[in-house]
N, C-alpha and C positions, 0 to 999 in steps of 0.2 A: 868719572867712573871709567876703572881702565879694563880692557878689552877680558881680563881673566875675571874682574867682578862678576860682567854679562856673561860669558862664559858659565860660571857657577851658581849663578842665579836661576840661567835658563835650566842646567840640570837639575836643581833640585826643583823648579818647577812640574820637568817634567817625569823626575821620580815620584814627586807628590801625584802627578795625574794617574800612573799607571798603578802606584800603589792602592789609589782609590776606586779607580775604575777595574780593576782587575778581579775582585769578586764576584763582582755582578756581570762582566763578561764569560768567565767561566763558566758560572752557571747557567748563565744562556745557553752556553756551547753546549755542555753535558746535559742539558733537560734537551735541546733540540737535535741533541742526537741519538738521545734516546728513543724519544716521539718516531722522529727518522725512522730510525730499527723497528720500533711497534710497528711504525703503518707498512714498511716492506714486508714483517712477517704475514701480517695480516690480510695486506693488499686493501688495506680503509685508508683512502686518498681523503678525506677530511679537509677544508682549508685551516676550519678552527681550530682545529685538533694541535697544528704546529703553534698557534699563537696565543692560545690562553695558556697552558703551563709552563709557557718562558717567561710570562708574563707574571701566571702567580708566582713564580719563585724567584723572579728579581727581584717583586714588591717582598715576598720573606724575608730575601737577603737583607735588602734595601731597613728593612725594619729592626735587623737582628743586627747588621752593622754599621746601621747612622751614626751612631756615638762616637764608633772609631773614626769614621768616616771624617766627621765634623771636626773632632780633636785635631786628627792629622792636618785639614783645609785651615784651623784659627791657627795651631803653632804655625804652619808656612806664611799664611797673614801677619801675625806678628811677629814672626822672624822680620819678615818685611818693614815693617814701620818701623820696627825699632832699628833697624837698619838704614831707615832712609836718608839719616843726616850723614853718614859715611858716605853712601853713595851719591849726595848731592854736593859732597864737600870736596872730594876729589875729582 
């Protein structure tokens, strides 16, 4: 296995992670800084208030984009295995 395989293995590992994870961070960001803004206008210091509707709209996301989610996670899996006699053989 020569040092440009690892190399390109580890990137598209970690294009696969940001691709997947990037949804559902998002929307954390933008629901929690929405909440944010509400409670400043409002001055309701809540603690729940920031963590239940990050929380409902990850699991929305999470519901609405498993499919891609899971697609994107098998192709990089089986990129892999079918790739593993190259990589064992060099």
């Amino acid at each position: 296995m020569t040092q440009e395989m690892i190399i390109s293995l580890a990137y598209e590992a970690i294009k696969v992670l940001l691709l997947v994870s990037l949804p559902v961070l998002s929307v954390a960001l933008f629901v929690g800084l929405a909440v944010s803004l509400f409670q400043a206008v409002t001055q309701l210091q809540e603690m729940t208030l920031t963590f239940i509707p990050k929380i409902l709209a990850m699991f929305a996301v999470l519901i609405f984009l498993f499919p891609w989610m899971l697609n994107m996670m098998l192709d990089f899996t089986r990129n892999i295995l079918t790739s593993l006699p190259m990589y064992v053989g060099s």
